[in-house]
C-alpha positions in Angstrom: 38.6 125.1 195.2 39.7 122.4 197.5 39.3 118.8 196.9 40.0 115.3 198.0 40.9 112.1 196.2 40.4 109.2 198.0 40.1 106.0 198.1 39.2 102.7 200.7 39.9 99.0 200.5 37.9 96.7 202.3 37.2 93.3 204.0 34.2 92.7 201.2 32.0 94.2 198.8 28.7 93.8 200.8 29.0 96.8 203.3 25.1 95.3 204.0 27.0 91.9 206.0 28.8 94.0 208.1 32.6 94.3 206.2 34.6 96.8 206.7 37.1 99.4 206.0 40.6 98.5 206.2 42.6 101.3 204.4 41.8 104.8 204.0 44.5 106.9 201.6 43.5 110.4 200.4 45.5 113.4 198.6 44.6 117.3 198.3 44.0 119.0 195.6 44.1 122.8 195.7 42.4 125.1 192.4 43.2 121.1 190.6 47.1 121.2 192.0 48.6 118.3 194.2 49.5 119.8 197.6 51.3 117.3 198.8 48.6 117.0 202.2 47.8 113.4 202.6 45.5 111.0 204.5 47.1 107.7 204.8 45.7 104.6 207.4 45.5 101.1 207.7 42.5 100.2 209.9 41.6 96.5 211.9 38.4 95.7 211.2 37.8 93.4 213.6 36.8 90.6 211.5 38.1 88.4 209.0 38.7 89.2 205.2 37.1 87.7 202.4 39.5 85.8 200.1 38.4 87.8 197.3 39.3 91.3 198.8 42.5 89.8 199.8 42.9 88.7 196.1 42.5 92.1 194.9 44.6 94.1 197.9 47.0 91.7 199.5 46.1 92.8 202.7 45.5 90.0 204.8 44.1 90.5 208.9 48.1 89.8 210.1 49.0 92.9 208.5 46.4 94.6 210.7 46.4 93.1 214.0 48.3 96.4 215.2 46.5 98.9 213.4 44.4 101.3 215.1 40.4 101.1 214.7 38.3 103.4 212.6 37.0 105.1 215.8 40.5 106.3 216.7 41.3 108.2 213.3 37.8 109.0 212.8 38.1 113.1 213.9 41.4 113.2 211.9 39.5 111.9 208.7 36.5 114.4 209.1 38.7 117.2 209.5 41.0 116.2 206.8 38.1 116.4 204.4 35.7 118.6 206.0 34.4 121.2 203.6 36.0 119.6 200.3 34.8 118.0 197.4 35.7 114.8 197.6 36.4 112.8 194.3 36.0 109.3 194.3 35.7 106.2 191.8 32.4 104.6 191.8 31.3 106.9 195.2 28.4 105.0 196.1 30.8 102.0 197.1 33.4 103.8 199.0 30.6 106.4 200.6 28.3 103.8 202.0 31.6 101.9 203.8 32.2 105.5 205.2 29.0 106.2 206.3 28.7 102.3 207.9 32.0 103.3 209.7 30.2 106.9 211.0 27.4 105.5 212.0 29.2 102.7 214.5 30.9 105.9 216.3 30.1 106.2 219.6 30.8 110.1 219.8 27.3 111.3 219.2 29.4 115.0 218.1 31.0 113.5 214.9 29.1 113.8 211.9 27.2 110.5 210.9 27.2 111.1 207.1 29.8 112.3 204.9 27.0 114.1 203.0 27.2 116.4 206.0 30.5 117.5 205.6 31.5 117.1 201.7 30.2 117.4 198.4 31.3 114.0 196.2 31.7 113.9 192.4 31.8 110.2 191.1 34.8 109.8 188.3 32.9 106.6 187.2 29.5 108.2 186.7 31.9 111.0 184.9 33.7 108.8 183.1 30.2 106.9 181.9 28.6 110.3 180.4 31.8 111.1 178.6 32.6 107.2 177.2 29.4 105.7 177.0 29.5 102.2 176.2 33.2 101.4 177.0 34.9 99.9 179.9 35.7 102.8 182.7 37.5 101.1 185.7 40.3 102.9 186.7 42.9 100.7 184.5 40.5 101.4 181.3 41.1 105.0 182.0 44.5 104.9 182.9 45.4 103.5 179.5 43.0 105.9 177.6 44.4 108.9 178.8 48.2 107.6 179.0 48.4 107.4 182.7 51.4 105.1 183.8 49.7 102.4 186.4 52.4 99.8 185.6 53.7 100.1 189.0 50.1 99.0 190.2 49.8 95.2 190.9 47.6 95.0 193.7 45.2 97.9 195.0 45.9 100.5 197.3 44.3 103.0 198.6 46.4 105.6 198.8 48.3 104.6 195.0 44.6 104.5 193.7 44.0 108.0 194.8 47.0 109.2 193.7 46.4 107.4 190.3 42.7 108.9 189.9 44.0 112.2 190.8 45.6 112.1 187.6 43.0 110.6 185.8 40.6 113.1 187.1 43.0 116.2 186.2 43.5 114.7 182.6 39.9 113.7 182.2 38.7 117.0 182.8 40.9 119.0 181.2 44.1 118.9 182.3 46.5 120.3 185.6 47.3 123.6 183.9 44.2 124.2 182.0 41.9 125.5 184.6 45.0 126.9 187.0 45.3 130.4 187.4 49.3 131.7 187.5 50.2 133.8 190.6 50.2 136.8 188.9 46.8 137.3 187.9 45.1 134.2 189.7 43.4 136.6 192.6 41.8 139.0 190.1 40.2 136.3 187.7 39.0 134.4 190.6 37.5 137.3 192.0 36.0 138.3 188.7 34.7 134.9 187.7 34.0 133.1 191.2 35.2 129.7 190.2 39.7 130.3 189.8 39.1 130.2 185.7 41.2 132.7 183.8 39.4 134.4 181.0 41.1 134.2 178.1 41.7 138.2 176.0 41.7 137.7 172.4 44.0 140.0 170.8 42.5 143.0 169.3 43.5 142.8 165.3 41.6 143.0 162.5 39.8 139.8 160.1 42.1 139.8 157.5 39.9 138.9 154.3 41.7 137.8 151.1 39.9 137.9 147.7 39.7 134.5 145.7 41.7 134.7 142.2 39.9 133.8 139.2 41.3 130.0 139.8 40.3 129.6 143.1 36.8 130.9 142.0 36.7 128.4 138.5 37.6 125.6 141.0 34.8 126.4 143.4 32.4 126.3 140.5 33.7 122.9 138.9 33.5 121.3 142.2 30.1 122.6 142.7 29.4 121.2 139.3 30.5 117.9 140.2 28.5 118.0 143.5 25.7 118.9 141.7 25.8 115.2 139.4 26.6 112.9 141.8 23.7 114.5 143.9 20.9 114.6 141.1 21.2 118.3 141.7 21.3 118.4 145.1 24.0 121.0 146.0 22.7 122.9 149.2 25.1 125.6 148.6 23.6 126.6 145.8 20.5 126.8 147.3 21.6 129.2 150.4 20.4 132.7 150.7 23.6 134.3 148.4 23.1 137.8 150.0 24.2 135.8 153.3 27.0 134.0 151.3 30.1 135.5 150.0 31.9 132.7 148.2 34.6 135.0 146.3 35.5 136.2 149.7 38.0 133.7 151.9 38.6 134.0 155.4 42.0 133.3 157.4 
């Protein structure tokens, strides 16, 4: 499975007033390992940049005067991510800029919508259904699943996507979990359709070892005292014993 991590910065949060995208970075990911492909550019946007934004990135409109527009990188985007997933942090943000940035294209043969071209799972709506209730920016996950940001004092595009590419991998189960090694990786994929290794559990036999008669006069005085501090309440007593076989304990 291939996918992208990316990641824009911006003159302004309101794509609505007409800001714009000033930094593009992006990083493959191949069956969930780094590649080492990236997409890296700084973009004029031909207009000024909020104070805020520039708070956040450092990137202020000298630092652009001599970058190319959107329109000039805009094939080598689309064919950078073309067919991917892309994973991205709060996607309705960073989508909506992109498709702004499509839709001002004056090649009518370029896709207007990244919807066209990608799939996009959102790592914030991911990280909302698995941490409901707690703060998921990308520091708050960085520092719940020990990923080292500390060299990350202003945004970046292409650091942030690096950074939630780690997140995402750890969030999710880890690098190695869902990689198949070389040996065996074409076989499972083809069995299984999505590059997961089964895993075999070795074929031994339940070993079963038979309580002793002070494992079983234990069982009954804690049953007892579960029993009184119940009012008689003890639910194992009350369990179908044909389906129950306490002298018998499994390891």
């Amino acid at each position: 499975m291939r996918q992208i991590v990316l990641d824009t910065e911006t003159t302004g949060l309101e794509v609505e007033r007409g800001h714009r995208i000033i930094e593009i970075g992006a990083v493959e990911l191949l069956n969930r390992r780094a590649t080492g492909r990236k997409f890296h550019r700084y973009l004029n946007p031909d207009r000024e940049i909020d104070e805020g934004a520039k708070a956040v990135h450092g990137i202020s409109s000298a630092d652009l005067a001599n970058a190319p527009r959107f329109a000039e990188i805009a094939a080598e985007l689309l064919e950078f991510v073309a067919g991917a997933e892309l994973v991205i942090h709060n996607a309705s943000f960073d989508v909506g800029f992109l498709d702004a940035e499509l839709a001002r294209l004056p090649d009518a043969g370029l896709a207007r919508r990244i919807a066209g071209l990608c799939t996009v799972l959102d790592t914030l709506a991911l990280a909302r259904e698995m941490h409901p209730g707690q703060r998921n920016n990308l520091d708050a996950l960085c520092k719940r699943y020990g990923i080292d940001n500390s060299h990350r004092e202003l945004h970046g595009a292409l650091l942030d996507a690096r950074i939630l590419a780690d997140v995402y991998l750890t969030m999710t189960g880890g690098q190695s979990t869902l990689a198949l090694d070389a040996s065996h990786g074409a076989a499972a994929a083809g069995a299984q359709g999505r590059g997961v290794q089964a895993l075999v559990r070795p074929d031994a036999g339940l070993v079963v070892r038979e309580a002793t008669a002070d494992e079983l006069a234990a069982h009954e005085a804690m049953l007892d005292l579960i029993a009184r501090t119940s009012g008689g309440r003890c639910v194992f007593r009350h369990c179908d014993m044909d389906r129950v076989q306490p002298a018998a304990i499994r390891q």
